[in-house]
C-alpha positions, 0 to 999 in steps of 0.5 A: 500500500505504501508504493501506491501512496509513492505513486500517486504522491510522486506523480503530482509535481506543484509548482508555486507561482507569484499569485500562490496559486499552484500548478499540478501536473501528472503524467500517465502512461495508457496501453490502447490495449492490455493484451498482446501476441509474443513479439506484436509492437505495443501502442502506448498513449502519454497522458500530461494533465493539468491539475492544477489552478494555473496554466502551464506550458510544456513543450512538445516531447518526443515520445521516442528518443531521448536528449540533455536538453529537449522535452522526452518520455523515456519508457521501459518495458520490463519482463518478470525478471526486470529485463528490458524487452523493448526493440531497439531505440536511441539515446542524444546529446544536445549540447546547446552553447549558453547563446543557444539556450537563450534562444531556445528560453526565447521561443518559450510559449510558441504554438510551434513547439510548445503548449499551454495547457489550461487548468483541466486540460490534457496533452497526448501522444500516442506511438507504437513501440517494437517488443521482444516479448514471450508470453507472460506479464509486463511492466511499463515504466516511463518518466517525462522529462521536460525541457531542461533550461538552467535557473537563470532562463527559468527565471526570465521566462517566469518573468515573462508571466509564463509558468513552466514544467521544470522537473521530471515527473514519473508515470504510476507503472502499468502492466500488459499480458503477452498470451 
């Protein structure tokens, strides 16, 4: 029951704003299904939701490959021995010079690559992803990891009257069968 109580404490991230009003976001892995055949690619939907009173910006994330600096959604899949049965991948470095993050803080908010969700509302991406899988049950692990600006461009874009998602935020773990 405590591990529970984690997960769902864990998956409320607060952020005070100057109004003192708060912003919570939670973060939700959902399989489009709960069964799959040996080796068939799983179709995973990611679940941002604003639950708190303020509006929040977050950037548009990539749910498939991973960086230092750019909003991703990093997944696991794990067997019942905690062995990784996703397919392939990939990882990447971007290594922004001080100029490029300015840029980037710079670009906080456009419709292009960034959205404001609203009190209530959500964001979603849905992607499918290859297994290696046999028959038996699986864990679905995943974090979202938002765009990561250093605390001085925090602070300029808090200026700007706009409240961003700035720390990680862990999805409660969701199983699927393979039979």
């Amino acid at each position: 029951m405590k591990s529970i109580s984690f997960l769902i404490i864990a998956a409320l991230l607060t952020v005070q704003q100057n109004t003192g009003k708060s912003a919570k976001v939670s973060f939700e892995v959902v399989p489009v299904k709960n069964v799959y055949r040996p080796n068939e690619s799983i179709s995973l939907r990611f679940i941002l939701i604003n639950r708190g009173e303020v509006p929040i910006t977050i950037e548009r994330f990539s749910p498939v490959c991973s960086s230092d600096f750019f909003a991703f959604v990093n997944l696991r899949v794990l067997d019942h021995h905690n062995r990784e049965a996703l397919h392939g991948g990939c990882a990447g470095d971007s290594f922004l010079t001080k100029e490029a993050i300015q840029r980037e803080a710079s670009e906080v908010a456009k419709k292009d690559y960034w959205i404001t969700l609203q009190p209530g509302e959500l964001f979603g991406e849905q992607v499918d992803r290859e297994v290696r899988t046999v028959k038996g049950t699986y864990t679905i692990k995943s974090q979202f990891l938002p765009a990561r600006f250093p605390i001085e461009e925090q602070t300029r874009i808090a200026q700007r009257g706009i409240t961003i998602l700035s720390e990680q935020i862990e999805a409660p773990s969701v199983q699927i069968k393979v039979r």
